[in-house]
C-alpha distance (Angstrom), angle and dihedral (degrees) to the residues before:
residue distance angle dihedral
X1 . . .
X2 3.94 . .
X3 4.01 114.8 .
X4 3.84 134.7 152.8
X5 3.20 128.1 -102.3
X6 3.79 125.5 -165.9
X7 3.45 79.5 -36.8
X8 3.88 106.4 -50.5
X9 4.27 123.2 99.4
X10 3.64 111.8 -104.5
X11 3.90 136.0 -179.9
X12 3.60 120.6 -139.1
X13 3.62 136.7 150.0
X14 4.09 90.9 -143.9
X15 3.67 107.2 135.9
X16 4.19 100.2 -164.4
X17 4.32 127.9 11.9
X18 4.15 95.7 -97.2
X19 3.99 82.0 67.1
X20 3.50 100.9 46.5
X21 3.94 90.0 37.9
X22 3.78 84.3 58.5
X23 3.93 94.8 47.2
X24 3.37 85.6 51.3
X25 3.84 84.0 58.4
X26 3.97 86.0 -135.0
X27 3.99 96.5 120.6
X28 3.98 113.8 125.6
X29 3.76 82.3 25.2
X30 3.41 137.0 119.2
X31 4.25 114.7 -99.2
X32 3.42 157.0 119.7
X33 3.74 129.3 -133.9
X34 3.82 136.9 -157.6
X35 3.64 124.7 179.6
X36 4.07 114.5 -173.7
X37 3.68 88.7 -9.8
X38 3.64 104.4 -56.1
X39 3.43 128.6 116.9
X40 4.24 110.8 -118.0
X41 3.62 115.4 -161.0
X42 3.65 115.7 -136.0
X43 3.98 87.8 -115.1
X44 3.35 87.8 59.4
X45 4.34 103.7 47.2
X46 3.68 98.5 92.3
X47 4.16 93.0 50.2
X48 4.15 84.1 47.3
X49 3.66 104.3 92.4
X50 4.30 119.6 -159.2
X51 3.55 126.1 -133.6
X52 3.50 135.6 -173.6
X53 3.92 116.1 -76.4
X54 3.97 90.1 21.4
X55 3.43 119.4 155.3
X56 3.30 107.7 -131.0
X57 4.38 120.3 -178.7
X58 4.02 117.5 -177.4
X59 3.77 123.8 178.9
X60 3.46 119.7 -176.6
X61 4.10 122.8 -170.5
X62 3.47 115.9 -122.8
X63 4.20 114.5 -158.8
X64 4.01 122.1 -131.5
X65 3.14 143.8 133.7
């Protein structure tokens, strides 16, 4: 299926946000995720299911200094 991410069209065959956050290689990282501009808490990404032409924004904090 088609979705959005930060703002570009991807495919992917993730079915909730705890897949795609682990495509993404981003688990046991740092981030923030909005899909169809609301806030999902990470306790909450594997119940969050994805459907074509979601909207999907991740952040994820990167350290320096």
């Amino acid at each position: 299926m088609q979705i959005y991410l930060n703002g570009q069209a991807i495919d992917t065959q993730c079915e909730n946000l705890f897949q795609l956050v682990q495509q993404l290689e981003l688990e046991g990282k740092r981030f923030a995720v909005e899909a169809n501009e609301q806030i999902i808490g990470k306790s909450q990404l594997e119940n969050t299911a994805i459907s074509p032409q979601d909207r999907i924004e991740i952040i994820h904090a990167v350290g320096g200094g």
